[in-house]
Each structure stands twice: as structure tokens, then as C-alpha cells.
C-alpha positions in Angstrom: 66.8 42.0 -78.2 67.5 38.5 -79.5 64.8 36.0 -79.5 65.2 32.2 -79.8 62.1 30.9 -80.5 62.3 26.5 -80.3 59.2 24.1 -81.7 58.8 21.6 -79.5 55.9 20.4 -81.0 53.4 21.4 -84.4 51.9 24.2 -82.6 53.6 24.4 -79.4 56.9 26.7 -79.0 59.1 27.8 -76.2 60.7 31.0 -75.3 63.5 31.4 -72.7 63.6 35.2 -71.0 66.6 36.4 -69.4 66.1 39.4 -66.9 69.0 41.3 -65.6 69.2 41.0 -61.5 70.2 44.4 -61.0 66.9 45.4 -62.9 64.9 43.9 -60.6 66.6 44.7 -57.7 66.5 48.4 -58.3 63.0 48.5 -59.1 62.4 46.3 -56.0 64.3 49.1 -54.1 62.4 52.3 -55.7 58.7 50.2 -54.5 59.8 49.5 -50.9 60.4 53.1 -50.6 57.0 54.8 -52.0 55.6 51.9 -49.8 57.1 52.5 -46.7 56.0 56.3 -46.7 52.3 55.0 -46.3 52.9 51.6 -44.6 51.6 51.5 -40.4 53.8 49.8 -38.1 53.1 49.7 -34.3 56.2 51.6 -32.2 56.3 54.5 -35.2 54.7 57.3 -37.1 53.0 56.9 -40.5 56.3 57.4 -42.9 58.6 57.1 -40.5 58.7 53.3 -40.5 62.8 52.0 -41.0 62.8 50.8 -44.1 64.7 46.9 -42.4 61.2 46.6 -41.2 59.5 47.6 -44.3 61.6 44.8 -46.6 60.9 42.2 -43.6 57.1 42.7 -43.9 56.5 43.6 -47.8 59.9 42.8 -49.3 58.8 39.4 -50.9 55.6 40.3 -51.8 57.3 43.4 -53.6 59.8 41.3 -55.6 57.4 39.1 -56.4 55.1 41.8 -58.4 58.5 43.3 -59.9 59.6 39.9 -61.1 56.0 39.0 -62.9 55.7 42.3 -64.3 59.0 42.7 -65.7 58.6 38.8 -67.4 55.3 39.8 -69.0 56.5 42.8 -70.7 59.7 40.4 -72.2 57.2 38.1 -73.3 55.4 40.0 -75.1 58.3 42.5 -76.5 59.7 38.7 -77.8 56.8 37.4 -79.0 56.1 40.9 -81.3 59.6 40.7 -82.7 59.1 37.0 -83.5 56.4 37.9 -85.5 54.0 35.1 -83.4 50.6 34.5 -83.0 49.8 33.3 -79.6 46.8 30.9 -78.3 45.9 31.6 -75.0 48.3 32.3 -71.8 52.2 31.2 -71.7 53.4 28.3 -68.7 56.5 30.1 -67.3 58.6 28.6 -64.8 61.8 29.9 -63.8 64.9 28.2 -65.5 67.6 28.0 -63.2 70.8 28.0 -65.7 70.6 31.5 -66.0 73.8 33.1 -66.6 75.6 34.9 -63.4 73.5 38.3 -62.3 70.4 37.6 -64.5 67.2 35.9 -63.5 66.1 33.7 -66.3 62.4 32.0 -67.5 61.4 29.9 -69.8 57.8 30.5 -71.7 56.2 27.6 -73.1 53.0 28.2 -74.7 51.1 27.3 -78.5 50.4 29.6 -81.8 47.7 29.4 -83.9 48.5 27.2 -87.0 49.4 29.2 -90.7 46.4 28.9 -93.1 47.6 28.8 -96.7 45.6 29.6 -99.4 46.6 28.5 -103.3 45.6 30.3 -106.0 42.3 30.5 -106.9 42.8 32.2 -110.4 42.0 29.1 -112.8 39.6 27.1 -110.3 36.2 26.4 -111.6 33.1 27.4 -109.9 29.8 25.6 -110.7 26.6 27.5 -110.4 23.8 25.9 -109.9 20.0 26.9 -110.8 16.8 26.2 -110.6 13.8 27.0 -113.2 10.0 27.4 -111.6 7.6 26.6 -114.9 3.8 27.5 -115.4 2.9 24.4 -114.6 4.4 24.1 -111.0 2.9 27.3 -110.1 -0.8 26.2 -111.0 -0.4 22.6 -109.4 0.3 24.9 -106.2 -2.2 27.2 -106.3 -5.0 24.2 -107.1 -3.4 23.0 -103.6 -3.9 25.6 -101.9 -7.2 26.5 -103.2 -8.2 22.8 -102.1 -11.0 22.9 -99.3 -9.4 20.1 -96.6 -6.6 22.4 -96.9 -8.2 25.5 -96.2 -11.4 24.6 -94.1 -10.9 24.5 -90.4 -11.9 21.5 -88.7 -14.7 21.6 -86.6 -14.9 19.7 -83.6 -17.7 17.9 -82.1 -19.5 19.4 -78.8 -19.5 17.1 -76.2 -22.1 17.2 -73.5 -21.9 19.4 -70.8 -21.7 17.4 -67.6 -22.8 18.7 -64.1 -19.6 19.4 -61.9 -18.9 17.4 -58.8 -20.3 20.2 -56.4 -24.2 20.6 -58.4 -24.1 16.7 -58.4 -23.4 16.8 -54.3 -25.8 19.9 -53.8 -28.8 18.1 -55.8 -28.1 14.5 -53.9 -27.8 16.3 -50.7 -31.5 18.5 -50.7 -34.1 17.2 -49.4 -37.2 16.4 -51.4 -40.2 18.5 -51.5 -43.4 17.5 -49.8 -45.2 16.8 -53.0 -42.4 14.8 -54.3 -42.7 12.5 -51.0 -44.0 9.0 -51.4 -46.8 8.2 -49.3 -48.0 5.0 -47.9 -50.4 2.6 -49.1 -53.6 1.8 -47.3 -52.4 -1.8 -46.6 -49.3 -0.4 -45.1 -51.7 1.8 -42.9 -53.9 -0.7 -41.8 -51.4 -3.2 -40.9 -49.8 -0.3 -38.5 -53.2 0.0 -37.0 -53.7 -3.9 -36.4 -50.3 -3.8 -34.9 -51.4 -1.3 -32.5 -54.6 -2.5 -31.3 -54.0 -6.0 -30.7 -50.7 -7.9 -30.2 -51.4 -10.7 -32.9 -51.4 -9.7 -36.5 -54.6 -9.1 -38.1 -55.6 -9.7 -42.3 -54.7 -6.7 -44.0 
């Protein structure tokens, strides 16, 4: 099969796929017929549907499937005797000067770019390293052997502090009799003076 491949852009290329009519007719045909010996239709027996009625209910959907199978497998037969590389799916859209009895698409879609690599035979390499002396070693172990790098820190204990509920409980109990304060003798006698005579007496 011939392939004309055009660049329409760096990476972006274009395909046109011509399908023969008859081709897709027949295979149309041969699918409507294994269909219709399964397909229901009210007024007739499984597989014994006409096939007029068959093409009127599943005849598009048929061709359709027929049609996108048959560009996909040009596509990709093209693409493998082009020798491309293809990035992600095609946009195909029906062209519509195909040539009498064919169907014809075109396939638009990008390749992945050519990497090149020169020759490598006289390029210089520069390799670097690096040299660990006595004396680097020793200044890291004496750092590491340091105590404030070593030693944990401690932290300071802070005071435990009654919780919210012992401070409520201890506010809330009631003293004991001991812990009571009692009167004084003045405040007793001035409640007796009160109580014996309606004017106020010396304490």
C-alpha cells in the first residue's frame, strides 16, 4: 500500500486513508446477518426477524463499527510502513474528495521528534575528585567527641499545679469544726445586751 505522509508542522504530520466502499459494505452485510439470528423483534421468533427490519434498527450502528474498525487497522498498517513514531491518538475526519466507490479519511496526528547523537569518540571527560586528609578526620572526630554535642539537654521541672477539678473540690468542702473561727467574748456579750434590753449596752 502507498503511503503519503505530509508535515504540516515540526512534529505534526498528516495521513489521508482511502477505504474501498465495497469493503465496507460487504462486511456491513456479513454483521447484519450474524446479528439478526439473535436480534428480538415484537411480531417474530428469535432468528426469524427479516433482515429490512434488522438494517432499519442496527444498520447504522453496524456501519458505523465497520467503518472505525476498518480506518484503524489502515492507520496503523500506514503508519508501520512509514517507519513513524506516533504521540498519542490520530484526529480523523472523513475527507470528502474521495475518489468514486471509496470512502476516504484523513489522519492528522504528531511524532515524537528524532534525537541525534554526534560522536562521542574524541570528547573529553573531566573527572573530578576529592582527597579526605588526616587532619579532616581528627577535626571531626574532636567534634563529635565534644560534650554540647553529645550531652542531652536537660530540661527544667516545672511545678506541678493542682488541676481545675482538686482546686473546685478543696474550695467547695466545708471546713472542719476545729478549723471554725469562733467568736470573741465582746461579740458575745454585745448579742446578749441586744437581747435583754432594746438599747445598746457597753460591751
Amino acid at each position: 500500500m502507498a503511503v503519503t505522509v505530509e508535515t504540516l508542522e515540526k512534529l505534526e504530520r498528516r495521513i489521508t486513508l482511502t477505504l474501498p466502499a465495497e469493503v465496507i459494505n460487504g462486511e456491513v452485510e456479513s454483521r447484519l446477518k450474524k446479528l439478526s439470528r439473535t436480534v428480538k423483534a415484537d411480531g417474530f421468533r428469535p432468528g426469524k426477524v427479516p433482515m429490512s427490519v434488522v438494517t432499519q434498527r442496527y444498520g447504522y450502528q453496524v456501519q458505523y463499527e465497520v467503518v472505525n474498525d476498518r480506518v484503524g487497522q489502515s492507520f496503523n498498517e500506514a503508519v508501520n510502513e512509514a517507519k513513524l513514531r506516533v504521540a498519542g491518538a490520530p484526529k480523523i475526519v472523513q475527507n470528502d474528495k474521495a475518489p468514486e466507490g471509496a470512502l476516504a479519511f484523513d489522519a492528522t496526528f504528531e511524532v515524537y521528534p528524532e534525537v541525534k547523537i554526534g560522536e562521542l569518540g574524541g570528547a573529553e571527560v573531566e573527572r573530578i575528585s576529592t582527597e579526605v586528609t588526616e587532619a579532616a578526620i581528627d577535626r571531626t572526630v574532636e567534634i563529635l567527641r565534644a560534650p554540647s554535642a553529645c550531652a542531652p539537654r536537660t530540661k527544667a521541672r516545672s511545678k506541678p499545679t493542682a488541676s481545675p477539678s482538686t482546686s473546685k473540690a478543696r474550695s467547695t468542702a466545708s471546713p472542719s469544726p476545729a478549723a471554725r473561727p469562733r467568736p470573741s467574748s465582746s461579740s458575745s456579750a454585745k448579742a446578749r445586751c441586744w437581747s435583754s434590753s432594746t438599747r445598746p449596752c457597753a460591751a
